[in-house]
C-alpha positions in Angstrom: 22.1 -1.5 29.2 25.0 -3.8 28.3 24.1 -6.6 30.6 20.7 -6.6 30.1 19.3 -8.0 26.6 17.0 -5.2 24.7 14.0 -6.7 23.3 12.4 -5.5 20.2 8.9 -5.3 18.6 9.1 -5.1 14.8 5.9 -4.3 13.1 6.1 -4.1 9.0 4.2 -5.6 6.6 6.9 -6.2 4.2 7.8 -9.8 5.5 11.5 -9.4 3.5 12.3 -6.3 5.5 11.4 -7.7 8.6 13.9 -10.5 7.8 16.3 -8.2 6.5 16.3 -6.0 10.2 15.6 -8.9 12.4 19.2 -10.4 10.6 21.1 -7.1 11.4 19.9 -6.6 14.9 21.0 -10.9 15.5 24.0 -9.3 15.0 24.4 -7.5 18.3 24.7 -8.5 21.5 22.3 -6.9 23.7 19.0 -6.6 21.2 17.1 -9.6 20.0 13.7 -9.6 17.8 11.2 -11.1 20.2 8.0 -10.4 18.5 7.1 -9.5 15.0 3.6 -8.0 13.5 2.7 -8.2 9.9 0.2 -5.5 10.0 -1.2 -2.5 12.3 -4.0 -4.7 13.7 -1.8 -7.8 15.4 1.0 -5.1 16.3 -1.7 -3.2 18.7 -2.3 -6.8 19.6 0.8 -8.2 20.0 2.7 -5.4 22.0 0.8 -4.8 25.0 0.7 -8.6 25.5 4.8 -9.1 24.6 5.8 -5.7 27.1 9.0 -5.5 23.9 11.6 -2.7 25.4 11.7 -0.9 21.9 9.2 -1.0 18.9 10.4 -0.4 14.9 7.4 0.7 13.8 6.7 1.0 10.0 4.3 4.1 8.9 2.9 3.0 5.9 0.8 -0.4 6.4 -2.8 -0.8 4.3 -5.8 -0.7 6.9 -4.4 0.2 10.1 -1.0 2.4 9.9 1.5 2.8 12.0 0.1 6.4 13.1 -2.8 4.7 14.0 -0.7 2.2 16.0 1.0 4.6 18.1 -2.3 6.7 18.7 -4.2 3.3 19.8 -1.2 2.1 21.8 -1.1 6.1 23.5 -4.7 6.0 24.2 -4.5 3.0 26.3 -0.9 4.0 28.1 0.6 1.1 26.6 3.1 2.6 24.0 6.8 1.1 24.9 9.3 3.1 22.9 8.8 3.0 19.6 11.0 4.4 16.8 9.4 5.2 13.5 10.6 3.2 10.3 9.9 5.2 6.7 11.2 4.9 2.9 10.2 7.9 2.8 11.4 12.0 3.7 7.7 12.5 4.6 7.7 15.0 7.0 3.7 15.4 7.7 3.8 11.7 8.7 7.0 12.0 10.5 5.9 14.7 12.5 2.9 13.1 13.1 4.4 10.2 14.4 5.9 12.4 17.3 3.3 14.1 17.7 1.5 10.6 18.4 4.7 9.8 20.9 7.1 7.8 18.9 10.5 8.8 20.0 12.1 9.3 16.6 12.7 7.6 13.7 14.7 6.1 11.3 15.4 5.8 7.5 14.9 2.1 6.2 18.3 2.5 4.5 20.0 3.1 7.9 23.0 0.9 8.9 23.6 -1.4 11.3 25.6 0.6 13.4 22.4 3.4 13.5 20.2 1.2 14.0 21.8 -0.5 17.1 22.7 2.9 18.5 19.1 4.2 17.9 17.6 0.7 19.8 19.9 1.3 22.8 19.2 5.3 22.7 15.1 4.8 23.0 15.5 1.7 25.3 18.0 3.9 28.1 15.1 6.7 27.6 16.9 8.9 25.2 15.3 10.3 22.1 16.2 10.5 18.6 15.0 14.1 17.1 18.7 14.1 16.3 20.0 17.6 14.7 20.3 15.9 11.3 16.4 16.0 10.8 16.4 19.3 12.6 15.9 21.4 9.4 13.6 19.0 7.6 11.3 19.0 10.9 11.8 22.7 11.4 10.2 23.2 8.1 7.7 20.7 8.7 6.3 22.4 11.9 6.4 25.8 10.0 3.8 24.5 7.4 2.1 22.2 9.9 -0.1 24.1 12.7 1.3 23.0 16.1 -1.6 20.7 17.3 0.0 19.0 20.1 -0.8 20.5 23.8 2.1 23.2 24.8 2.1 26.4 26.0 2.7 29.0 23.3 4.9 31.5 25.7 6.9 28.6 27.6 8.3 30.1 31.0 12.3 31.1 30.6 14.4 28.0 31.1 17.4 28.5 33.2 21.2 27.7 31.6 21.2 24.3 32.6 17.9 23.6 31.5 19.0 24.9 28.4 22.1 23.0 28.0 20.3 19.9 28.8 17.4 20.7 26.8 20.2 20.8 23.7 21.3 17.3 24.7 18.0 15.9 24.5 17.8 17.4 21.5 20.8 15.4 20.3 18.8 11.8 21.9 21.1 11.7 24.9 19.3 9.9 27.7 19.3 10.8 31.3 22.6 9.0 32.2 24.0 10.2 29.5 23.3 13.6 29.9 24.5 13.2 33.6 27.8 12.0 32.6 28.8 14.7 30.5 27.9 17.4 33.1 29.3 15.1 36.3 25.8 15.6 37.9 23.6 12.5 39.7 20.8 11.0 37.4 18.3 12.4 39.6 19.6 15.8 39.3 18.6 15.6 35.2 15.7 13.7 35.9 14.4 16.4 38.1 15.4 19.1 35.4 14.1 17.2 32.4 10.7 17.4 34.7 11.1 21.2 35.4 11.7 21.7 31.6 8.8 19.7 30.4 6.5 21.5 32.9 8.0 25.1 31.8 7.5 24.0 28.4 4.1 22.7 29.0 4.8 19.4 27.3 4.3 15.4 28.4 7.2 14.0 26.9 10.9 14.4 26.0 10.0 14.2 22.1 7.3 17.2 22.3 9.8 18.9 24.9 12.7 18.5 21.9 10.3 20.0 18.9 8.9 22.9 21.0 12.5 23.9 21.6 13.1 23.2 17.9 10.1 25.9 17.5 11.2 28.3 19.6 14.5 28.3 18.8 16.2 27.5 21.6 18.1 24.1 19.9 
């Protein structure tokens, strides 16, 4: 991604915090703020007209939230991807957020150094259900009913699928993940698509908290 500028879609309704991540992400090299929305309702306007390559997406906006955003935005097949911002360790809306396709999420409080690395992460296809949250989400899925599509006795992944599965878990993307093993990107590609399919999962992020379930990460 380094010679390519990431473009970002940040959607809060706190005008000061907008400022305050729009300043740190100016502070990179490769990510500018090229579209800002001060409430659910322009943001479900704004991004399928502005294409951004990531969305900061806050959860808690009055009228339409950020959950709402992301299932409006799914619905359509128009949802670039989009990390979750929260104040809060609210797992239920977390999870739901996932659930709805985000591709992780991220701590208001975070530095800039996180929140650079999560930007690039989600805009090279990588996810961010990083092992940190593991726990909190594993507890989370225990009280929460498992309501998104999946196969409740997922076929046997093979070794490798289950080494990269592990790496996806940890928001590696694709190249990333093809690097460390010295394999071709279409070698992972074609196993991330074996594992969602075994898995019976649409995306990396569901792919990620069904092996969370499971047990396999």
């Amino acid at each position: 991604m380094s010679n390519k500028t990431i473009s970002v879609c940040l959607v809060d309704d706190q005008t000061l915090v907008r400022q305050g991540i729009r300043s740190l992400l100016d502070l990179s090299d490769d990510i500018r703020v090229t579209a800002e929305a001060g409430d659910g309702i322009q943001a479900v306007e704004v991004i399928p007209r502005v294409k951004p390559d990531v969305v900061l997406l806050d959860m808690r906006m009055p009228g339409m939230s950020g959950l709402d955003v992301l299932n409006a935005l799914s619905a359509k097949g128009e949802l670039p991807p989009t990390i979750i911002l929260t104040t809060f360790d609210d797992d239920q809306l977390v999870l739901g957020g996932l659930k709805a396709g985000a591709r992780g999420y991220l701590l208001k409080d975070v530095s800039l150094d996180q929140l650079v690395d999560a930007v690039r992460a989600v805009a090279a296809g990588g996810s961010l259900v990083a092992p940190v949250v593991t726990q909190r989400l594993l507890s989370g899925l225990e009280r929460m009913h498992n309501d998104f599509t999946s196969l409740d006795r997922p076929d046997p992944l093979t070794d490798r699928e289950t080494e990269i599965l592990r790496l996806m878990a940890g928001g590696y993307s694709n190249k990333e993940i093809a690097n460390s093993l010295n394999v071709a990107e279409g070698t992972v590609k074609n196993h991330v698509s074996n594992i969602l399919s075994k898995l019976g999962v649409r995306d990396r992020t569901r792919a990620v908290l069904k092996a969370f379930e499971i047990g396999i990460v």
